[in-house]
C-alpha positions, 0 to 999 in steps of 0.5 A: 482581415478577412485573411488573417481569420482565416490563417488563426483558425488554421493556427487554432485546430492542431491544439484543439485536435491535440487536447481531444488525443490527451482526452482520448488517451486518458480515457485509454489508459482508465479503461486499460488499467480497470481491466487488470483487476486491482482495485483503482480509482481516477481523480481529476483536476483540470488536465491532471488525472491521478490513477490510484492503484491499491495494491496489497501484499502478497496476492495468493498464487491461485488467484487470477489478475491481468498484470498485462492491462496494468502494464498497458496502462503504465506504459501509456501513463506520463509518469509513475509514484510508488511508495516510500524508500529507506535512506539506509546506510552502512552504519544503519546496518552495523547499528542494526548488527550491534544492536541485534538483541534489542531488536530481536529477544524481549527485555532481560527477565521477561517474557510475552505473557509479561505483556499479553493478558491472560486470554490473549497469551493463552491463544498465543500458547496454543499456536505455540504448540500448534507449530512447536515453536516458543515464542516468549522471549522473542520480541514482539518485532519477530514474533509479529514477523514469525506469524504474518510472514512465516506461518500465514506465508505473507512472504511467499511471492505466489503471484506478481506483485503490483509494485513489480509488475508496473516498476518494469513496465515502466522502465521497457516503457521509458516511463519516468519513476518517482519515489513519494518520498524517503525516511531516514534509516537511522530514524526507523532505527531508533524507532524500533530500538526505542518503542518499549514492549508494551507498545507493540501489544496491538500488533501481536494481538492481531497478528494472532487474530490473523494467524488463527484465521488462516490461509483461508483468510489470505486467500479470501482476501486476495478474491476480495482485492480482484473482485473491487470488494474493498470493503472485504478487504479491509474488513480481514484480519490479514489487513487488520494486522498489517495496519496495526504492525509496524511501520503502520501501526506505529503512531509517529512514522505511520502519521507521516507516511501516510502525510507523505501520500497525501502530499504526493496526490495533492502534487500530482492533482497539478502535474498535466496528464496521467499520473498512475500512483501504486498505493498501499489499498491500505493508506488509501481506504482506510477511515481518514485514508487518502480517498477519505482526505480527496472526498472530504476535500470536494473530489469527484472519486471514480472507482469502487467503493472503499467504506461499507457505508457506501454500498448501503447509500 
């Protein structure tokens, strides 16, 4: 008896030494990826941690982050989640070409302070004979993309992006990859050919709001994302309008992207080991938002604070 004792607990110490190693790593892998500078948060169930990593559009050039940290830490994760991608066909892209002026020029007739009340298309003319541009009959779709992307330059690619930055750690580091989830091409189709003016008017008047406030704005944003001040950032205009823009702004497809990441955390919550998901900062701390749904729901949430409210506890 005496024997076999002796040979289980020989038999028992390698799991034992193995779990503190799993134990170890995590910790690691957490304290690798806080080094980078994007905003993070670790949840964790049982032997299954979830990094959340709120990545934002555009960071300006100028604005310092640690990409190799997160590189580290993505090569040391079991696995990484990024967002949605569109299923999209060639006969999308035809629909798309055939129907170019739906998608591109307002309704026949009308014109955007058809839709705008006074105050708001007033500003809009002002930024209209700031750039020299006019932008009436322009859909509210390329109006919107006009001013985030063209004018605030949220289209530049100053600095590395997250999803880039952890997409090819990942592929050196032989780390599997997993998109959340998809949307079908026909449906973003039809829902940008179907949803009539008057619905994008949120979209425009932020995009506006954004565009008076600047590059200031953009930078002040990207200081506030390295430095954890989620709260100030999305607090920005910046942010403000990419949450009421499509596809975020739209109620059906914005409801069920932001469905699809609480899915994902709630699959990954019962996947052993460390899973690092590149997340929208958006869809994870905005009211009702992914850490909202994990807190409500009982979760101890390591990370900065995501609500204004939280750093008046």
């Amino acid at each position: 008896m005496a024997l076999i004792a002796c040979v289980s607990a020989v038999a028992m110490a390698p799991p034992r030494a193995a779990a503190q190693d799993v134990e170890t790593t995590v910790d690691e892998i957490i304290v690798t990826a806080r080094r980078s500078g994007a905003p993070m948060w670790e949840v964790t169930r049982g032997n299954a941690t979830v990094l959340l990593v709120g990545a934002i559009q555009a960071v300006p050039a100028g604005i310092e982050w640690r990409p190799d940290a997160l590189e580290q830490a993505t090569r040391q994760a079991q696995r990484v989640y990024f967002p949605q991608q569109a299923n999209v066909s060639p006969a999308d892209i035809f629909r798309v070409i055939w129907r170019s002026r739906t998608l591109t020029r307002m309704p026949e007739g009308k014109t955007s302070a058809d839709y705008l009340s006074p105050e708001w298309q007033a500003r809009l003319d002002v930024l209209e004979a700031t750039y020299d541009e006019d932008w009436s009959r322009d859909s509210f779709l390329i109006l919107s993309s006009e001013l985030l992307s063209d004018r605030l330059g949220l289209r530049d690619r100053g600095n590395q992006e997250v999803g880039e930055v952890v997409r090819r750690a990942a592929r050196r580091g032989r780390v599997p990859v997993t998109s959340i989830g998809s949307v079908r091409g026909d449906t973003l189709i039809d829902d940008l050919l179907t949803r009539p003016p008057e619905t994008w008017v949120p979209c425009v008047q932020a995009s506006i709001a954004a565009t008076e406030a600047g590059s200031g704005a953009v930078q002040a944003r990207g200081l506030a994302w390295t430095r954890f001040d989620v709260p100030a950032v999305m607090a920005s205009p910046i942010e403000a309008a990419m949450m009421q823009c499509w596809p975020w702004g739209d109620p059906a497809l914005g409801t069920l992207l932001r469905g699809q990441w609480i899915s994902a955390v709630e699959g990954a919550l019962r996947e052993p080991g460390v899973t690092l998901a590149v997340a929208p900062l958006r869809v994870l701390a905005e009211t009702g938002g992914v850490l909202d749904d994990l807190e409500r729901r009982g979760f101890e949430i390591v990370g900065p604070d995501w609500r204004a409210d939280q750093a008046e506890d």
